[in-house]
C-alpha positions in Angstrom: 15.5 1.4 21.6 16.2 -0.6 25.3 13.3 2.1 26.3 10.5 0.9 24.0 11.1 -2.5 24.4 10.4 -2.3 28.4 7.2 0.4 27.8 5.6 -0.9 24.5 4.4 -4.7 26.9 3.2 -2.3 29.1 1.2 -0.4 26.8 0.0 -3.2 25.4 -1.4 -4.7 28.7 -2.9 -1.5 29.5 -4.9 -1.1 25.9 -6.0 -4.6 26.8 -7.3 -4.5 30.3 -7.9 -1.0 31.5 -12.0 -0.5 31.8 -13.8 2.4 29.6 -16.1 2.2 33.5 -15.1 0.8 36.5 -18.0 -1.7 36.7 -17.3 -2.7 32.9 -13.8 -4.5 32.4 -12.7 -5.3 29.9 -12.5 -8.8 28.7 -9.2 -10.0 26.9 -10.3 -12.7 24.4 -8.6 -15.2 22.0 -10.0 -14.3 18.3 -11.1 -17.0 15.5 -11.8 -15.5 12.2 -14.7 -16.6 10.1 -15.2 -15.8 6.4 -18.7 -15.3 4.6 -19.7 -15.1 1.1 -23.1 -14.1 0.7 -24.3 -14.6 -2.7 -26.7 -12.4 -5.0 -30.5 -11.8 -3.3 -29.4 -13.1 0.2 -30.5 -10.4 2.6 -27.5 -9.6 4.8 -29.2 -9.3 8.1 -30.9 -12.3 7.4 -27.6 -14.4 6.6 -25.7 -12.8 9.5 -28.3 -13.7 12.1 -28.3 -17.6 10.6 -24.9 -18.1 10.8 -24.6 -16.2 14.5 -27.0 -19.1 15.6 -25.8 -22.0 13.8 -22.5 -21.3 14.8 -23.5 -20.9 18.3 -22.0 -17.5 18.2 -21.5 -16.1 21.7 -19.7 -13.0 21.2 -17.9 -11.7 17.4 -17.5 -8.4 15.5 -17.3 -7.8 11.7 -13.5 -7.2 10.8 -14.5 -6.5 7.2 -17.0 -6.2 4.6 -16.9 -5.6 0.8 -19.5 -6.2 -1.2 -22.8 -5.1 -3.5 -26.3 -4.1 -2.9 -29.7 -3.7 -4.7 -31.4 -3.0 -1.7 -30.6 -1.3 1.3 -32.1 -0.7 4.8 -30.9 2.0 7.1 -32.1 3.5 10.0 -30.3 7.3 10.2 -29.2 8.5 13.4 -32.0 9.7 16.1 -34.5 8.3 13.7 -37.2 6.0 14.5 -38.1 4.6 11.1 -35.8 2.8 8.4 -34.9 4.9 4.8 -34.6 2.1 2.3 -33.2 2.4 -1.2 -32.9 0.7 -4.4 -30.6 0.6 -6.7 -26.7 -0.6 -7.0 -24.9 0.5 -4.0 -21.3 -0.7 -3.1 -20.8 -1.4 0.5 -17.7 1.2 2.1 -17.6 -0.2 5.7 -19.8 -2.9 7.6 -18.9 -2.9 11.4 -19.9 -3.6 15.0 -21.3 -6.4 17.4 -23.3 -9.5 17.0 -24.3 -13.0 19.1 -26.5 -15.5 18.7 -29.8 -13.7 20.3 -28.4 -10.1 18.5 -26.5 -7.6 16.8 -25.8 -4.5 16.7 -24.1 -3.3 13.0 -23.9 0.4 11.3 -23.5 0.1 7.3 -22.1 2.5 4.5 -22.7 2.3 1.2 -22.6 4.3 -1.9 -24.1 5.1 -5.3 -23.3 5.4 -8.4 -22.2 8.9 -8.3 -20.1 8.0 -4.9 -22.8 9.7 -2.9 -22.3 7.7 0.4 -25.1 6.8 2.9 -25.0 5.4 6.5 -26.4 4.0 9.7 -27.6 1.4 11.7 -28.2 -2.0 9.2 -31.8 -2.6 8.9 -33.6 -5.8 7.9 -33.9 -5.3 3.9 -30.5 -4.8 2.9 -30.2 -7.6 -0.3 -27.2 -8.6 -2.5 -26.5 -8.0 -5.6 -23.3 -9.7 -6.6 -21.3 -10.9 -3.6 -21.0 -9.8 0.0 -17.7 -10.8 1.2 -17.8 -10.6 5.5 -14.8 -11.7 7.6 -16.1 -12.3 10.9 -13.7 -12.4 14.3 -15.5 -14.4 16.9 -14.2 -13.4 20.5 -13.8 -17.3 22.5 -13.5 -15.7 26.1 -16.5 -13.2 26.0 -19.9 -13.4 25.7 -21.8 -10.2 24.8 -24.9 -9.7 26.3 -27.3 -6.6 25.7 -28.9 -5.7 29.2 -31.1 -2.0 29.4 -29.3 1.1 30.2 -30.9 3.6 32.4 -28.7 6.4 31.3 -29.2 5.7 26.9 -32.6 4.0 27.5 -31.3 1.1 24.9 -30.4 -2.8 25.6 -26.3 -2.0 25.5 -23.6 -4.0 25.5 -22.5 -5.6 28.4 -19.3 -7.9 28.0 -18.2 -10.7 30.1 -16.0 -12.9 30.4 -17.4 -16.8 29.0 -18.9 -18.3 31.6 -18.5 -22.7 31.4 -21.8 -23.2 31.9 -24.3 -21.0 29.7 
């Protein structure tokens, strides 16, 4: 038991600080959660993006997501075009990155035969009873998307929150 309790901090600073690439560190934050309820024929990334700007959202990823859809917008993996669908779809998992200027979120959802689909969240995605979206906002990061020669994409890039913006 004495053993854990000197390792476990240790650990824990380590999860917490140790960069995924040596120019990348990562930035320990301070989390405030945000709850969402979008209500029926709201389109998701619609909603998302208003309240990422009117809330001056600087860097914050979705904690969780439950919800329905009549409409949904997904773009598969490797895929240049959107697959929409319509129908009543339950939304499984909603996760990933957003800011004020963007967002970067994948979406699951299934049928009603429990047939589940997935992939990056397109504009077009509408809701059908309630979308329920819990929201942690990171207060000493900002999240900036800056191009990557490597992918080819605008990719993350997290920093710590600068005073002046």
């Amino acid at each position: 038991m004495k053993f854990w309790k000197y390792i476990l901090p240790i650990l824990s600073l380590n999860a917490c600080t140790t960069p995924p690439y040596a120019d990348d560190p990562a930035v320990p934050s301070r989390v405030r959660a945000h709850t969402l309820r979008l209500k029926p024929g709201q389109e998701l990334t619609e909603e998302l993006e208003a309240w990422a700007k009117s809330h001056r959202i600087r860097a914050a990823t979705i904690v969780s997501a439950v919800g329905s859809l009549t409409r949904v917008s997904l773009r598969y993996a490797n895929q240049k075009n959107a697959t929409s669908g319509v129908g009543h779809f339950e939304m499984v998992s909603l996760v990933g990155t957003l800011n004020e200027e963007s967002m970067h979120l994948h979406l699951s959802v299934s049928d009603g035969r429990g047939n589940t689909l997935g992939g990056h969240l397109m504009p077009g995605s509408v809701v059908y009873t309630t979308a329920e979206v819990v929201i942690a906002e990171l207060e000493d990061a900002d999240y900036l998307r800056e191009q990557d020669l490597q992918s080819g994409y605008r990719e993350l890039k997290v920093k710590p929150r600068s005073l002046h913006r």
